[in-house]
C-alpha positions as CSV (number, residue, x, y, z in Angstrom):
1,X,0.0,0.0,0.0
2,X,3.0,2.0,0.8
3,X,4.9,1.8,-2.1
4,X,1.3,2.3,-4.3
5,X,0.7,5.5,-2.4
6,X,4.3,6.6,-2.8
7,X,4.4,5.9,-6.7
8,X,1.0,7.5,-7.5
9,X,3.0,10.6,-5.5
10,X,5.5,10.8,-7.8
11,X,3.4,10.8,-10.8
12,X,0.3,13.7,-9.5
13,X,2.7,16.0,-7.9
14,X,4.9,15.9,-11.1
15,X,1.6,16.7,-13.1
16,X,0.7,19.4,-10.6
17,X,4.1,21.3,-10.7
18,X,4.8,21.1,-14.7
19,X,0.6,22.5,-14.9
20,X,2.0,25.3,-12.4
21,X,4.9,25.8,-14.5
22,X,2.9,26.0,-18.0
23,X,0.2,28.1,-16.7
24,X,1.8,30.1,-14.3
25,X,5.2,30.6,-16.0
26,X,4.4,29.5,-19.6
27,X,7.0,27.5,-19.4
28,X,6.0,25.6,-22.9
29,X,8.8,22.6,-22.8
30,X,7.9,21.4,-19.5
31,X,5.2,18.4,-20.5
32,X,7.7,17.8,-23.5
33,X,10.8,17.2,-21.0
34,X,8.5,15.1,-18.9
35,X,7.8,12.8,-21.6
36,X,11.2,12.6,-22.7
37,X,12.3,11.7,-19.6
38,X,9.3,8.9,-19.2
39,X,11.4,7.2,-22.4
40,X,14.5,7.9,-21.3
41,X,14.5,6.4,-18.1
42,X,12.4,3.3,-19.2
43,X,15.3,2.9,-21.6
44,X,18.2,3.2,-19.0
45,X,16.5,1.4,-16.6
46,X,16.4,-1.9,-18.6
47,X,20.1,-0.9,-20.7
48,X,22.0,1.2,-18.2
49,X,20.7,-0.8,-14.5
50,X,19.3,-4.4,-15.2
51,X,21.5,-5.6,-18.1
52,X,25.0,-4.4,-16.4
53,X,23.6,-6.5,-13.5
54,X,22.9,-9.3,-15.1
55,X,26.6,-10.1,-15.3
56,X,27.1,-9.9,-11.9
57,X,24.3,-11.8,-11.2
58,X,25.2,-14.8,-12.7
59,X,28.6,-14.8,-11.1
60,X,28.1,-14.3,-7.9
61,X,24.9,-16.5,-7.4
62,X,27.0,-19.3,-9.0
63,X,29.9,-18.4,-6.7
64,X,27.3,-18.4,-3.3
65,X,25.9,-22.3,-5.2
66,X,29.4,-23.6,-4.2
67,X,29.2,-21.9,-1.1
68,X,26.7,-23.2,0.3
69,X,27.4,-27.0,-0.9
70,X,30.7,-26.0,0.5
71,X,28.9,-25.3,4.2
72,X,30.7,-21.6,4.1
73,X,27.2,-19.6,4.3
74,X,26.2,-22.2,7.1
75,X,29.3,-21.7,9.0
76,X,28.8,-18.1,8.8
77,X,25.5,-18.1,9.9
78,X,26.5,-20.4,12.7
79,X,29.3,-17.9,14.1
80,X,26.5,-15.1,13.8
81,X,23.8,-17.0,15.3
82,X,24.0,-15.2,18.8
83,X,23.2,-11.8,17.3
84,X,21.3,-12.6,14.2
85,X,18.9,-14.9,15.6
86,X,17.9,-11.6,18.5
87,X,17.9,-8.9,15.2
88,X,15.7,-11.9,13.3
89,X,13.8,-13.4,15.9
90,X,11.1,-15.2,13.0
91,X,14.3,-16.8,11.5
92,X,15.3,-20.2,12.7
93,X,18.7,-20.7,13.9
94,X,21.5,-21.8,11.2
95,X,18.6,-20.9,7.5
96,X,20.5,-20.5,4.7
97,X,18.9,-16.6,4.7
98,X,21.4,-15.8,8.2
99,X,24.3,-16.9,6.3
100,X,23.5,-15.0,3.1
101,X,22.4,-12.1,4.5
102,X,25.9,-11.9,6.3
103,X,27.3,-12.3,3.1
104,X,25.2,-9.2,2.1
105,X,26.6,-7.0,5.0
106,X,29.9,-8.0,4.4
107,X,29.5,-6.8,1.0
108,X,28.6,-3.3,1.6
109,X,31.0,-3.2,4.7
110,X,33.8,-3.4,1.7
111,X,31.8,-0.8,-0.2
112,X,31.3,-3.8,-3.4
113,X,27.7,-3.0,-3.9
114,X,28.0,-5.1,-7.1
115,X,28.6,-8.3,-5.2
116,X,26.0,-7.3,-2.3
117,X,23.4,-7.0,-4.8
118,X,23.4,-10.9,-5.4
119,X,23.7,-12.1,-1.7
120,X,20.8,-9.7,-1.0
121,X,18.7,-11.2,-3.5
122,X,19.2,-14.7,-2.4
123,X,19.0,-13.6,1.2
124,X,15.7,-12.2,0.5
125,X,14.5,-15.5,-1.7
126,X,15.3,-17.6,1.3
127,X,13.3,-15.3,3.4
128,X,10.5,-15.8,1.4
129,X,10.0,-19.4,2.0
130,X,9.7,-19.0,5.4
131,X,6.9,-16.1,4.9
132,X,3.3,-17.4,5.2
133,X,1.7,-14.8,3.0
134,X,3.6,-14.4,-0.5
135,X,2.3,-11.1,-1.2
136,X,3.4,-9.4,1.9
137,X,6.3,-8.7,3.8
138,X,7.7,-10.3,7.2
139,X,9.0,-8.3,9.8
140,X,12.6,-10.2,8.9
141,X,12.3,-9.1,5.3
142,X,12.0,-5.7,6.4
143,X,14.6,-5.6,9.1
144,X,16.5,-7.0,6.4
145,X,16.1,-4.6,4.2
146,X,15.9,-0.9,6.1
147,X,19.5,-2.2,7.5
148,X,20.6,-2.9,4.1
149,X,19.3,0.8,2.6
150,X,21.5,1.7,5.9
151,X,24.4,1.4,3.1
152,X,26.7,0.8,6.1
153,X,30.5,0.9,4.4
154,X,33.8,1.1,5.9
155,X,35.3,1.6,2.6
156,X,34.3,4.7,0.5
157,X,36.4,3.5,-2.5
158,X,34.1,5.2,-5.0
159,X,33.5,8.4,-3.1
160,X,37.3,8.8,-2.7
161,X,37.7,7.4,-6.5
162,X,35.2,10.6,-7.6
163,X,36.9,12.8,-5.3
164,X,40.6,12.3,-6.7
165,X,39.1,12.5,-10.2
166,X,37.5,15.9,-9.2
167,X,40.9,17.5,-8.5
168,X,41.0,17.1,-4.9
169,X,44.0,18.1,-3.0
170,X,42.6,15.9,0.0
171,X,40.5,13.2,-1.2
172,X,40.5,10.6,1.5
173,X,39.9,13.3,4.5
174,X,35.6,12.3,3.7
175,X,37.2,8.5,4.9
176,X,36.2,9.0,8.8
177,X,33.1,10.7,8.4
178,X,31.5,8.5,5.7
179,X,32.1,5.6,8.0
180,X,30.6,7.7,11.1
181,X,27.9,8.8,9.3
182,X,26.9,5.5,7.9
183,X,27.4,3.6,11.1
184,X,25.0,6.2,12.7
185,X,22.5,5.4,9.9
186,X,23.2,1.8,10.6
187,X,22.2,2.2,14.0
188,X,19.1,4.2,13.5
189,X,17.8,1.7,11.4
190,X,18.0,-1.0,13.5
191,X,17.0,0.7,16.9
192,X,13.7,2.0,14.5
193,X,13.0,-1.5,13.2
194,X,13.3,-2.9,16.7
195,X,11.1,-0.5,18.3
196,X,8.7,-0.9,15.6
197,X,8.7,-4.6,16.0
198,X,9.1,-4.8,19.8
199,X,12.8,-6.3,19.6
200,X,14.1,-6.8,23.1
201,X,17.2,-5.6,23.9
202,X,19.2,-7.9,25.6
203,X,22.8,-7.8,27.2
204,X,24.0,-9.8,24.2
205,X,22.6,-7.9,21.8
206,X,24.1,-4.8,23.1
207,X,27.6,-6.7,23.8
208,X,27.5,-7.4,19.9
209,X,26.5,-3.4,18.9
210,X,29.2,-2.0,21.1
211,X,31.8,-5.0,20.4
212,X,30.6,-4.3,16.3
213,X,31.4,0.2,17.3
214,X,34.8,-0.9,19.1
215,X,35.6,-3.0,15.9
216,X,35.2,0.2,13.9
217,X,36.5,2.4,16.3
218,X,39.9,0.7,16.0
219,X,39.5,0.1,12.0
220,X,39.0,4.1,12.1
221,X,41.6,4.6,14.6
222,X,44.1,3.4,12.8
223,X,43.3,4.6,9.5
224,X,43.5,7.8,10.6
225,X,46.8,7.4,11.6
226,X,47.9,6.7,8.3
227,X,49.1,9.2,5.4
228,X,46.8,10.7,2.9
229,X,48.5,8.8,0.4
230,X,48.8,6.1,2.5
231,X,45.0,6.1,2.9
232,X,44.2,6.4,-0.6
233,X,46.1,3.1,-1.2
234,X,44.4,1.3,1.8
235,X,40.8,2.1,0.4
236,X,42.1,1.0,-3.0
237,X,43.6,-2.4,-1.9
238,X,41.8,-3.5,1.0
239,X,38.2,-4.1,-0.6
240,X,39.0,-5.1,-3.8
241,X,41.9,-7.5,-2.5
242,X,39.3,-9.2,0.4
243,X,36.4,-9.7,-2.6
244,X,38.9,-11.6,-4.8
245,X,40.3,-13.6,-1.2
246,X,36.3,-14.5,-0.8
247,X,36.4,-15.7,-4.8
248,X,39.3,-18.0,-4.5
249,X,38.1,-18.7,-0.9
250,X,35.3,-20.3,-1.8
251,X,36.2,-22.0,-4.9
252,X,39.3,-23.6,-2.9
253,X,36.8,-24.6,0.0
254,X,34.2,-26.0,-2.6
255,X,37.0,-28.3,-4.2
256,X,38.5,-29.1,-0.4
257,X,35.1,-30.4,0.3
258,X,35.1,-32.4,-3.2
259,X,32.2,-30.1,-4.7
260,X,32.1,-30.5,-8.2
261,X,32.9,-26.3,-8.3
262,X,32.0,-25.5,-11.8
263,X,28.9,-27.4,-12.1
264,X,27.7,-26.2,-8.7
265,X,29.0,-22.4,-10.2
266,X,26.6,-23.3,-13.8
267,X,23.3,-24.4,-11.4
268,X,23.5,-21.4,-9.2
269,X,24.6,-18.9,-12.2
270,X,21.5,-20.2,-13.8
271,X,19.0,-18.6,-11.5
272,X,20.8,-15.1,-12.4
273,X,18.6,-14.3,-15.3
274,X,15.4,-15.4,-14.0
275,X,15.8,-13.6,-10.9
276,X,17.0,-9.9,-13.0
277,X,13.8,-10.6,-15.3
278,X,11.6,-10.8,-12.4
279,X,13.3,-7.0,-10.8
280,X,12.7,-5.5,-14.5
281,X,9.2,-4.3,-14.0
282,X,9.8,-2.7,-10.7
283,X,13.0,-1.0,-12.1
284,X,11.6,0.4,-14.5
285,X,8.3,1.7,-12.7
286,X,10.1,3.0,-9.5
287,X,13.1,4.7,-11.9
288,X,10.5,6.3,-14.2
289,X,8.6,7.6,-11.3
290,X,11.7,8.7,-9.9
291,X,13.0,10.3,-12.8
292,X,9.7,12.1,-13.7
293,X,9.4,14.0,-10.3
294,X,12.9,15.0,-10.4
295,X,12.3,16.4,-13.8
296,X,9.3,18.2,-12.9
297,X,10.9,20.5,-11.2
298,X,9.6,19.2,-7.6
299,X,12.9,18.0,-6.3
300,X,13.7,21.7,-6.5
301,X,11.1,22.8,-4.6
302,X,11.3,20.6,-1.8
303,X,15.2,21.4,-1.7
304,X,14.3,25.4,-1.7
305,X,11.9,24.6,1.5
306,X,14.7,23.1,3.2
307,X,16.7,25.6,2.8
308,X,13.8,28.4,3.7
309,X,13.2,26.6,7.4
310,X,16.7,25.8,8.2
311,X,17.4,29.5,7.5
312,X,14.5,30.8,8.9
313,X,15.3,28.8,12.1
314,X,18.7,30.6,12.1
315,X,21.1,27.9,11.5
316,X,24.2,28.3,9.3
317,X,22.9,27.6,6.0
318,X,27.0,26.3,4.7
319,X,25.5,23.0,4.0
320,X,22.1,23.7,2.2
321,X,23.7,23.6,-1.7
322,X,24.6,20.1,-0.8
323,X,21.4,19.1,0.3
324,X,20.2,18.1,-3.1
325,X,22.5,14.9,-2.6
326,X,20.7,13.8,0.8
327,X,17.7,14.4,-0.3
328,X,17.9,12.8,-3.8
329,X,19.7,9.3,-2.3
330,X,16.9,7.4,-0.5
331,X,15.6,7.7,-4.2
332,X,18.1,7.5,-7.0
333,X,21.6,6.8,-6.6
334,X,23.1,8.1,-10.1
335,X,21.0,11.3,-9.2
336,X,22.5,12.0,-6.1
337,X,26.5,10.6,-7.6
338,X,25.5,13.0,-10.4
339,X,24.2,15.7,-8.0
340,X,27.6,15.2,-5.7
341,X,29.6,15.6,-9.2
342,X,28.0,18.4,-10.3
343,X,29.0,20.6,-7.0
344,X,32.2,19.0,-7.3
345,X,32.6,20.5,-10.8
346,X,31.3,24.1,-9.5
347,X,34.2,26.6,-10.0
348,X,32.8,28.4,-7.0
349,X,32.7,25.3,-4.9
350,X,34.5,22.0,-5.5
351,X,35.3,18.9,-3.7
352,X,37.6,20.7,-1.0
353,X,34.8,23.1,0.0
354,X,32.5,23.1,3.0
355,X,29.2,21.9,0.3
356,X,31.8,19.7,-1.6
357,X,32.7,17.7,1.5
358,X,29.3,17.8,3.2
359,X,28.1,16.3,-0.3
360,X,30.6,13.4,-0.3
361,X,29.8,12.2,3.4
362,X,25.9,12.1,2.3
363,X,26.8,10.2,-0.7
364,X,28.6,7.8,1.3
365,X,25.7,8.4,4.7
366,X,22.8,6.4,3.6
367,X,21.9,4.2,0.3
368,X,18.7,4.4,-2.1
369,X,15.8,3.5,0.2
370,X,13.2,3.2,-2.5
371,X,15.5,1.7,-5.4
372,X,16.3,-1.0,-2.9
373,X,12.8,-1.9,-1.7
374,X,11.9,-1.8,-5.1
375,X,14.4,-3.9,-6.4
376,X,14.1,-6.7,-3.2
377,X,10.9,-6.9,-2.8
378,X,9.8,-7.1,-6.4
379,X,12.3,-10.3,-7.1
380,X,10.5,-12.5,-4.3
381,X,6.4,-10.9,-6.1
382,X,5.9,-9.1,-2.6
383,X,3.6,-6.2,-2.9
384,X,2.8,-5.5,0.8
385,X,5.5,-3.6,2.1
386,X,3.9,-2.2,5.7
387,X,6.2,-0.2,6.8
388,X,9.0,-0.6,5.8
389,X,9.6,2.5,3.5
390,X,8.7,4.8,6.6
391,X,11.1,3.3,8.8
392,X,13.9,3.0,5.8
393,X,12.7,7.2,5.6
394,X,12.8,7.9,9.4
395,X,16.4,6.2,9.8
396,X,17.5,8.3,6.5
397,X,16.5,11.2,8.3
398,X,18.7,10.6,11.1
399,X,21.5,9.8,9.1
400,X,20.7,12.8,7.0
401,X,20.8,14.9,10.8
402,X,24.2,13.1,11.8
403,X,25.9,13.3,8.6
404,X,25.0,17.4,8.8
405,X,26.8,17.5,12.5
406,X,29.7,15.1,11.3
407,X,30.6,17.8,8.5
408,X,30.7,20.7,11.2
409,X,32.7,19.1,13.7
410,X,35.0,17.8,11.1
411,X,35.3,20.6,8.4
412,X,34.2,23.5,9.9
């Protein structure tokens, strides 16, 4: 009902605003750029989003077939149990879904959104065999899935990659507060959920959050003690180098376990292209909704209110041309990276500048709420979503909030 209500939005308030604008402003081209943007997005949507994932679909569900013959995702999901099993109370202890959802974590902890995308999908498919009503989500799914649109990383290798590209004489200094921001995201999501689904909090669960901030606290610690450069080549090397370990990891396990590792690679890669046909629909409907309010001109309006109460309230306003980027991420990603590039190109701005640097730790803050629940949900034929985009929203918010106070305590 949700995501209905939310789509219909896109589509009347676009309507609305380009009427305003032709009436009001005679602005002539408006209806025309709509519907250019209706085809254009449907296009990109299928060319530019599902097909490039199609690819990675294939190899990593085959990779996560041997796997799990292996026992890896089970041995996973058995080291977790303690904490996953109070954060997914519906889930039994040691389903496939704990093991691949850890998978998925691990994933965006790295920053390798193109490998979390397929653990996330099989996660969620797992999850769906132990829901009693297809057509509607469980309180797992959605826990799930607000903690993935958390878009908790520990590696900002594109955000830094962008940055260096952009001319920046300090590229890695966003390193700290991305991972701040998006641990605080992290956090907001799952306190939210929980409260929402009456998760108790017990002294385990709280030993794991606070052993999980510690963790990060020395990964950060020591980071920072390193060189710019130095940092650069850390955020370069350690993702990428610990994705390709997990590769020959769990080909080497497969075969140590005498897994038959390419037929087991073929039977799992198989269910790649069924499962990117099913998502196709809902790309392309969320993405051209998306695309068709931005165009509109609504965006701009709700950014230019923003602004209007935070400086009618009296705050600094430093941050407000950056705000385009938080507000844009919960619902496109490419807008926001292109939104993040576009102050980054601003003569009077740039990636070193207060707007520049608030921009990047945004980009890195949160990830695309309604892409994601899209994407998920639609794979697994659930239409029900409850409330799972206003709790993905509320803990966006906070990030959005923290991510603002990072950038001031930081760079200003």
């Amino acid at each position: 009902m949700a995501l209905n209500i939310v789509w219909i939005a896109f589509f009347v308030i676009a309507f609305i605003v380009a009427l305003v604008k032709l009436i009001a402003f005679g602005d002539v081209e408006i209806f025309k750029k709509l519907a250019d943007g209706i085809f254009d997005s449907a296009k990109s949507s299928v060319l530019d989003v599902a097909f490039p994932l199609t690819g990675t679909m294939v190899f990593f569900l085959g990779l996560l077939n041997i796997a799990e013959k292996a026992g890896a995702v089970n041995v996973l999901a058995k080291l977790l149990n303690p904490l996953m099993k109070r954060i997914f109370p519906e889930v039994p202890d040691k389903h496939p879904a704990m093991g691949q959802m850890v998978m998925n974590f691990s994933a965006n902890l790295l920053g390798l959104d193109n490998a979390a995308t397929p653990f996330g999908l099989k996660a969620m498919e797992s999850l769906q065999t132990l829901n009693p009503e297809k057509e509607r989500a469980t309180n797992a799914q959605i826990m799930f899935l607000v903690l993935h649109t958390s878009g908790l990383t520990l590696i900002p290798l594109t955000i830094i990659a962008y940055r260096i590209s952009a001319g920046s004489v300090a590229p890695a200094s966003i390193f700290i507060p991305c991972v701040i921001g998006t641990l605080m995201t992290t956090l907001a999501s799952v306190i939210v959920v929980s409260i929402w689904q009456k998760i108790k909090w017990d002294i385990v669960l709280l030993g794991w959050v606070l052993a999980a901030l510690a963790a990060v606290g020395v990964m950060l610690f020591y980071v920072n003690s390193l060189s710019p450069e130095s940092k650069e080549v850390f955020s370069k090397i350690v993702g990428n180098m610990l994705l390709f370990v997990i590769v020959v990891s769990f080909i080497i396990g497969g075969a140590w376990k005498k897994v038959a590792v390419f037929d087991a690679f073929i039977e799992g890669a198989k269910n790649g292209f069924d499962v990117v046909l099913k998502i196709i629909p809902y790309l392309v409907g969320m993405l051209v909704g998306i695309r068709v309010f931005r165009d509109s001109g609504a965006l701009d309006y709700v950014i230019n209110a923003f602004a209007w109460v935070i400086s009618a309230l009296g705050f600094d306003t430093s941050f407000v041309p950056a705000l385009p980027v938080a507000i844009m991420k919960p619902f496109s990603g490419s807008g926001a990276r292109g939104l993040m590039l576009d102050i980054f190109k601003n003569p009077e701005l740039g990636p070193d500048s207060f707007p520049g640097l608030a921009a990047s730790i945004f980009q890195g803050s949160a990830d695309t709420t309604f892409y994601i629940i899209a994407l998920y949900f639609g794979s697994v034929g659930i239409k029900r979503v409850r409330y799972s985009i206003w709790a993905g929203m509320i803990a966006d918010f906070i990030g959005v909030i923290a991510a603002i106070i990072i950038a001031y305590i930081f760079f200003k």
